[in-house]
C-alpha positions as CSV (number, residue, x, y, z in Angstrom):
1,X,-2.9,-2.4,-21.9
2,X,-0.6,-4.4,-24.6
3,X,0.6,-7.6,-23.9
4,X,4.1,-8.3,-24.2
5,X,4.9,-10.6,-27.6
6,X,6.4,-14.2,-27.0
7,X,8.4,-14.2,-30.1
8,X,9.7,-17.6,-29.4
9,X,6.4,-19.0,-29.7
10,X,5.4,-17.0,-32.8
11,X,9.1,-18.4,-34.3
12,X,7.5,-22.0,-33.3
13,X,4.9,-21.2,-35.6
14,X,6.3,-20.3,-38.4
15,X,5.9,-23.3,-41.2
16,X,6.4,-22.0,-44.5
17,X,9.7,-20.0,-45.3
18,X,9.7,-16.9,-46.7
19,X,6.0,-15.7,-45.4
20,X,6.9,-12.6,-43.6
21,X,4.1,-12.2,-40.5
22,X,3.4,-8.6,-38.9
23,X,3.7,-8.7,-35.3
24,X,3.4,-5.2,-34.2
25,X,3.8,-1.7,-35.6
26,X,6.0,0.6,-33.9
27,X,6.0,4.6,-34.7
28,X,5.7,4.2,-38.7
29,X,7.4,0.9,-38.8
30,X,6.1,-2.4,-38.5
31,X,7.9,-5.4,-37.0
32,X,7.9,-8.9,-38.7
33,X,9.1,-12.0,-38.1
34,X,9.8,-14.8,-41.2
35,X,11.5,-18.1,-40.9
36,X,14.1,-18.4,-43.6
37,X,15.0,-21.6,-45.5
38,X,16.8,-21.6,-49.1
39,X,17.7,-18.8,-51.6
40,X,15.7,-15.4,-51.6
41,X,15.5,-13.6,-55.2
42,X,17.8,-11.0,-55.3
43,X,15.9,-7.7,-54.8
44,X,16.4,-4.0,-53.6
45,X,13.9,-1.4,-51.4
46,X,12.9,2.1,-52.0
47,X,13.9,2.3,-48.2
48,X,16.4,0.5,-45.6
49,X,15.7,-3.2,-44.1
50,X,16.6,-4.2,-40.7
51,X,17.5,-8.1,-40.1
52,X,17.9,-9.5,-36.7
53,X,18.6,-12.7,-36.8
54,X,16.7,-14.4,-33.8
55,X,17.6,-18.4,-34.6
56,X,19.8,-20.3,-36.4
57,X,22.3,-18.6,-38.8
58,X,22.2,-16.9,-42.4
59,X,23.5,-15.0,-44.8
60,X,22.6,-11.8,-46.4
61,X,24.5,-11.3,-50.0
62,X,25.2,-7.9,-51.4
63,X,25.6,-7.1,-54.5
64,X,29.6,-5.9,-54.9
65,X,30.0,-6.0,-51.1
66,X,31.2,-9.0,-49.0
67,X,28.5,-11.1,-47.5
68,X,26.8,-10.5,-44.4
69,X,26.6,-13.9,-41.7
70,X,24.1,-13.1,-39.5
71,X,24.3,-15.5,-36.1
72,X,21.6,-15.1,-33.3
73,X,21.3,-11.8,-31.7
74,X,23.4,-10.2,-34.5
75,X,21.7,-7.4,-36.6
76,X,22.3,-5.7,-39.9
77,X,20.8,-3.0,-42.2
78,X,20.6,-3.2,-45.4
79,X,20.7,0.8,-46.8
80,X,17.8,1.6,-49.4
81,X,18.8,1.0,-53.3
82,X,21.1,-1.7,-52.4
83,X,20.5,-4.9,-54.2
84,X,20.5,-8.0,-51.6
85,X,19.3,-11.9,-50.9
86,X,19.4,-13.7,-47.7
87,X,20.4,-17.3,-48.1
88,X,19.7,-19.4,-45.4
89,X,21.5,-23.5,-45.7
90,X,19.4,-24.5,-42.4
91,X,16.4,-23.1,-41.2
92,X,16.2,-20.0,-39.7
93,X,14.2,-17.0,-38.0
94,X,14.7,-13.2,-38.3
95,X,12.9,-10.4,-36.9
96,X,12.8,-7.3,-39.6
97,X,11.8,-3.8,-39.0
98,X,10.4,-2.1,-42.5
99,X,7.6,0.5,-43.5
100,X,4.2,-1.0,-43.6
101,X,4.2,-0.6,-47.5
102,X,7.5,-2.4,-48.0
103,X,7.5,-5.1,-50.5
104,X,8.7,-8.3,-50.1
105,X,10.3,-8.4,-53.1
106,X,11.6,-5.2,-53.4
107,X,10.6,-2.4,-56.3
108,X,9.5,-2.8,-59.6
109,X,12.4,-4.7,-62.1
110,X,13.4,-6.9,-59.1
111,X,11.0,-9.6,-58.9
112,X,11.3,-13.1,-59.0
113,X,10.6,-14.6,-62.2
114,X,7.2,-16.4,-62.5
């Protein structure tokens, strides 16, 4: 029988922003959790990207659109092709639903520099 996930605890455990861990897989999704600290590159997905912000507060920045402010318990998805970073000012903790193959840096031409 499955065991019900603490996800306070695995937010506890979370030391390095921006290191996405997989903490179950639902239907054909898979459920992560990532603490958040800083600037994220600017990116885009081949697919949609659920954020649910679980502590502290951030933002989500959309190219052409308003910004996003995510507080705890709020959620927001971000529809596929759009071209997105989450900043966080103070550390933070969100929950994101995605397909297994999802990159963390979105599709080809969007990728950090080195």
């Amino acid at each position: 029988m499955p065991e019900p996930i603490d996800l306070d605890a695995l937010a506890a455990s979370l030391t390095q922003p921006w290191k996405p861990v997989d903490v179950c897989l639902a239907n054909e999704a898979v459920v992560r959790i990532a603490r958040l600290e800083g600037e994220f590159p600017w990116h885009r997905h081949a697919e949609d990207e659920l954020f649910l912000c679980l502590l502290g507060r951030f933002v989500i920045e959309l190219e052409g659109e308003a910004p996003v402010t995510l507080d705890p318990h709020r959620l927001f998805v971000v529809p596929a092709g759009m071209t997105h970073r989450p900043v966080a000012r103070e550390p933070a903790v969100t929950l994101l639903l995605e397909r297994p193959e999802t990159l963390q840096y979105g599709i080809e031409g969007h990728a950090p520099a080195p």
